[in-house]
Backbone bond lengths (Angstrom), bond angles and torsions (degrees), N, CA, C in turn:
res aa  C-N    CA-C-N  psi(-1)  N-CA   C-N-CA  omega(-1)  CA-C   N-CA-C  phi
1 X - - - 1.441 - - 1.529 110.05 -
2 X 1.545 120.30 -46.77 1.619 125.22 -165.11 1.541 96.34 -69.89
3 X 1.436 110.49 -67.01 1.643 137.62 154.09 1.630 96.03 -24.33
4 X 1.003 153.71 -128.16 1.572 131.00 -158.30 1.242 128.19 -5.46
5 X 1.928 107.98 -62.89 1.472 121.46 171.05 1.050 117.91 -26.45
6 X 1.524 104.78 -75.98 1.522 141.68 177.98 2.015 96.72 -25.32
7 X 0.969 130.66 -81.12 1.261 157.28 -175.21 1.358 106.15 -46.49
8 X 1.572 135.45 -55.35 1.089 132.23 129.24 1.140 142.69 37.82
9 X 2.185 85.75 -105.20 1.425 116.44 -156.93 1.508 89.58 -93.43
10 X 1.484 119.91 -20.02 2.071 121.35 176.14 1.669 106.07 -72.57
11 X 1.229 111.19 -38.23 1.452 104.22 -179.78 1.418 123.77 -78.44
12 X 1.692 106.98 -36.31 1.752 106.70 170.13 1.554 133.18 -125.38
13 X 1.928 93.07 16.04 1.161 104.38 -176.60 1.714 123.03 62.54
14 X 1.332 105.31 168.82 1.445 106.70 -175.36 1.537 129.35 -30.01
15 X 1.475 95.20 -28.40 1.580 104.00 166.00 1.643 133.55 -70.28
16 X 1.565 114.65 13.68 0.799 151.08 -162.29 1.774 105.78 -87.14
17 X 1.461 98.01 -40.89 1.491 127.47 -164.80 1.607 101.51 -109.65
18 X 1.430 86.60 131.95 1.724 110.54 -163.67 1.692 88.23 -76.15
19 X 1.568 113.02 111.12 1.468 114.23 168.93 1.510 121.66 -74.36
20 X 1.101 130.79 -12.10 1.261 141.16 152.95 1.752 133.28 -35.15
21 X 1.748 97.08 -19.00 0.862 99.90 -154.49 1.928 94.01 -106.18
22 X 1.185 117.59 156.40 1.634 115.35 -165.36 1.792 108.53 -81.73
23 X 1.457 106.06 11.99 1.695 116.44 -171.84 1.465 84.56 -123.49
24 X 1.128 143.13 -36.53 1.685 129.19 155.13 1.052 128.11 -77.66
25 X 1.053 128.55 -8.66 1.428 135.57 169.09 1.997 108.69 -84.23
26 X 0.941 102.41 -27.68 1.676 107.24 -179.56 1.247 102.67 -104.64
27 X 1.532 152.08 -18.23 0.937 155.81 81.27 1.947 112.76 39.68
28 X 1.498 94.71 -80.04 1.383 117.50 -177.17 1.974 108.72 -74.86
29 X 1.331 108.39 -36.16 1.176 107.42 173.48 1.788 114.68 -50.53
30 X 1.602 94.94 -54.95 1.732 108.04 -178.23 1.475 102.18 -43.19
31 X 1.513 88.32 -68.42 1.749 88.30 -168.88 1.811 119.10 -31.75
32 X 1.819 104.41 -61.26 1.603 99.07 168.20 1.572 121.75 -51.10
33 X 1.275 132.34 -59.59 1.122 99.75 171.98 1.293 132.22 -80.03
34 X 1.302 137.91 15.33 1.608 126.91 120.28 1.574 109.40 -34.04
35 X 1.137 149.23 -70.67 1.144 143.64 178.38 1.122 121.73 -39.57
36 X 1.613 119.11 -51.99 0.933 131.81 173.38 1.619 140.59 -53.59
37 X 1.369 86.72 -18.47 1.577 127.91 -178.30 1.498 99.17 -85.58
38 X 1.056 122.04 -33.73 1.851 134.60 -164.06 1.380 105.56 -94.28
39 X 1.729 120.39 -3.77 1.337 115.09 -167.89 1.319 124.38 74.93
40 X 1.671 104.91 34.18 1.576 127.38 153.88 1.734 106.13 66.44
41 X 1.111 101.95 162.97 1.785 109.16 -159.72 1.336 104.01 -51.81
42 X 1.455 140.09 -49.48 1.532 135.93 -163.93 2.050 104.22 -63.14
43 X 1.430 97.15 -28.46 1.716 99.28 -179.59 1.607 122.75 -80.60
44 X 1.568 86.31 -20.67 1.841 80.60 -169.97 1.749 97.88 -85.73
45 X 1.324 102.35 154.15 1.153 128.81 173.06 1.683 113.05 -73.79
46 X 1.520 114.04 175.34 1.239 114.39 167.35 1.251 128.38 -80.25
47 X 1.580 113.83 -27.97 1.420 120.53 178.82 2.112 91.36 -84.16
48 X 0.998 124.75 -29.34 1.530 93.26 178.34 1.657 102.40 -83.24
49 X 1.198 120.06 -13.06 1.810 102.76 -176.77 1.555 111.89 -69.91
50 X 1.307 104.45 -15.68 1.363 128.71 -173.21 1.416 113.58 -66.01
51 X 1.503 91.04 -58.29 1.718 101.06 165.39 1.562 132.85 -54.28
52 X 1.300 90.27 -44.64 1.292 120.31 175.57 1.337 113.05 -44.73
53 X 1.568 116.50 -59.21 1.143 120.31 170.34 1.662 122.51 -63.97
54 X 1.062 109.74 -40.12 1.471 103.16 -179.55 1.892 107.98 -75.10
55 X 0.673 110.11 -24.32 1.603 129.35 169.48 1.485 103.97 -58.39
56 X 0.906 126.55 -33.86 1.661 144.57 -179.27 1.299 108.03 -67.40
57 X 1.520 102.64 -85.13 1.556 123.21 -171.00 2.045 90.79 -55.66
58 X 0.998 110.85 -82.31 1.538 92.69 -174.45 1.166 155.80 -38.88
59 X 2.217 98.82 -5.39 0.943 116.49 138.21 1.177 148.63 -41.78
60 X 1.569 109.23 -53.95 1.160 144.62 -148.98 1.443 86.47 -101.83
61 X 1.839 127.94 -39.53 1.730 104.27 160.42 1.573 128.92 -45.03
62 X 1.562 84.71 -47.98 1.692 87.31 -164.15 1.590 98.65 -87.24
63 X 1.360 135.94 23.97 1.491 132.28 154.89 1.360 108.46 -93.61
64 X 0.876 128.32 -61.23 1.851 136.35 142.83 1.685 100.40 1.93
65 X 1.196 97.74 -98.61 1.591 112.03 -170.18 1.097 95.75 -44.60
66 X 1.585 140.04 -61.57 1.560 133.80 -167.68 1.423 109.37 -43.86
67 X 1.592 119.01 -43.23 1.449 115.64 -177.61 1.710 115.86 -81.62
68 X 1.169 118.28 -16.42 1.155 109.50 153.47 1.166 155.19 -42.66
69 X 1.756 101.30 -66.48 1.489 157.00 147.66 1.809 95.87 -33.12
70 X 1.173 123.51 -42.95 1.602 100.38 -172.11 1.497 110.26 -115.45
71 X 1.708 111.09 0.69 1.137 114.93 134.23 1.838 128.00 -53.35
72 X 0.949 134.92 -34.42 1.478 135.23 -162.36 1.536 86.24 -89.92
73 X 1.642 110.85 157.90 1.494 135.78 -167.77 1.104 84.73 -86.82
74 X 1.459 144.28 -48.76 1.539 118.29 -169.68 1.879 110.18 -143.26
75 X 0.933 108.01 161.06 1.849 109.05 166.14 0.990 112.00 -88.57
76 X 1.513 132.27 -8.69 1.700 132.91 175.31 1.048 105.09 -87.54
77 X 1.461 120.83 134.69 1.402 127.76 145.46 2.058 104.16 -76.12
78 X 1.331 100.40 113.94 1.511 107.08 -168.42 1.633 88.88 -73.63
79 X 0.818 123.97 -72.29 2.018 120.87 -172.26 1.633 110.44 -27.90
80 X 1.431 105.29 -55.30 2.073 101.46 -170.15 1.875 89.17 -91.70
81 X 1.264 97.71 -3.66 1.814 76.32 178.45 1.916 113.06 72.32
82 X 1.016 110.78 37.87 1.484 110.27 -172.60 1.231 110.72 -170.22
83 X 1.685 106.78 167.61 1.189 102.64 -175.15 1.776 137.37 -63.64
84 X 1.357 129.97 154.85 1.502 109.41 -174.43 1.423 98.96 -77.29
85 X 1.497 126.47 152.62 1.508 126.98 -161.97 1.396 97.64 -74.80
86 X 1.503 150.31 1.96 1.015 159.71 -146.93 1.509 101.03 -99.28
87 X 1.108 98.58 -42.00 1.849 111.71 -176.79 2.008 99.94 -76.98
88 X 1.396 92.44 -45.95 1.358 80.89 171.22 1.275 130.22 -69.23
89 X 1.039 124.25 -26.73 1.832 129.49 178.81 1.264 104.41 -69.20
90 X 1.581 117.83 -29.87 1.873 119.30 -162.57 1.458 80.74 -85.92
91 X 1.211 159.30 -36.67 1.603 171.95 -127.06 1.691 81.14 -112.86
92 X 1.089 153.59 -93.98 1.209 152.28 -174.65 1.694 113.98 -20.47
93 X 1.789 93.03 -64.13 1.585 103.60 -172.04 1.862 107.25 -57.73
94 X 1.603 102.98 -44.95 1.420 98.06 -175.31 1.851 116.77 -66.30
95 X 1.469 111.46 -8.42 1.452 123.44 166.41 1.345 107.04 -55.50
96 X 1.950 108.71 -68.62 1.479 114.85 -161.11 1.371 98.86 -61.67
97 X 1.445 141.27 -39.10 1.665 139.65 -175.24 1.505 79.53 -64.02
98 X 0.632 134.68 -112.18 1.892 135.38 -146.54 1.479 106.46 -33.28
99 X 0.936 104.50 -30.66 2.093 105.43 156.83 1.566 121.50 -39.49
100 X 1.129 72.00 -72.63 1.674 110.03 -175.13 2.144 94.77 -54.83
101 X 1.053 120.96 -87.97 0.926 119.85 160.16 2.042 125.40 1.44
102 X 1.585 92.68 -62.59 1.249 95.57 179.83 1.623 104.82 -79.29
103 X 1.012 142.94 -19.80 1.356 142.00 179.30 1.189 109.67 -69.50
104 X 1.260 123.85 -37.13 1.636 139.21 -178.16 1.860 114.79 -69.10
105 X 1.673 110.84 -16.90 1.330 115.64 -137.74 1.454 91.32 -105.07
């Protein structure tokens, strides 16, 4: 599922994602005020639009996975007794956004 996205949103970018929809549209809001936060489009630089963007899309992973994730009956795999690695990868992605985040700040 992330792996499709992923592939996607790398090959055609944000335009990838149906804006129509009220999770791309708030989506797109964040992103502007990230900008907005930077002292609006004429201030930001190229290396922060940069960020910006990847700051975006990895949003939009770990919103993905979040709606998945609380779709499923449980986060345990009951047999190995642990978590499904799914939680862990969304645990990664929400790392690199808080990266990203702090680079921006």
């Amino acid at each position: 599922m992330v792996k499709a996205l992923k592939v996607r949103v790398k090959v055609r970018g944000l335009s990838a994602i149906d804006m129509r929809t009220s999770a791309a549209q708030a989506l797109m809001r964040w992103r502007g005020s990230l900008i907005a936060d930077l002292g609006g489009e004429q201030s930001v630089s190229a290396q922060q639009l940069a960020i910006v963007e990847l700051a975006t899309r990895t949003r939009l992973y770990v919103d993905s996975v979040d709606a998945w994730i609380v779709g499923q009956p449980s986060l345990v795999n009951a047999r190995k007794r642990s978590l499904h690695p799914v939680v862990l990868q969304r645990q990664q992605l929400a790392d690199s956004l808080a990266r990203y985040m702090q680079i921006l700040d």
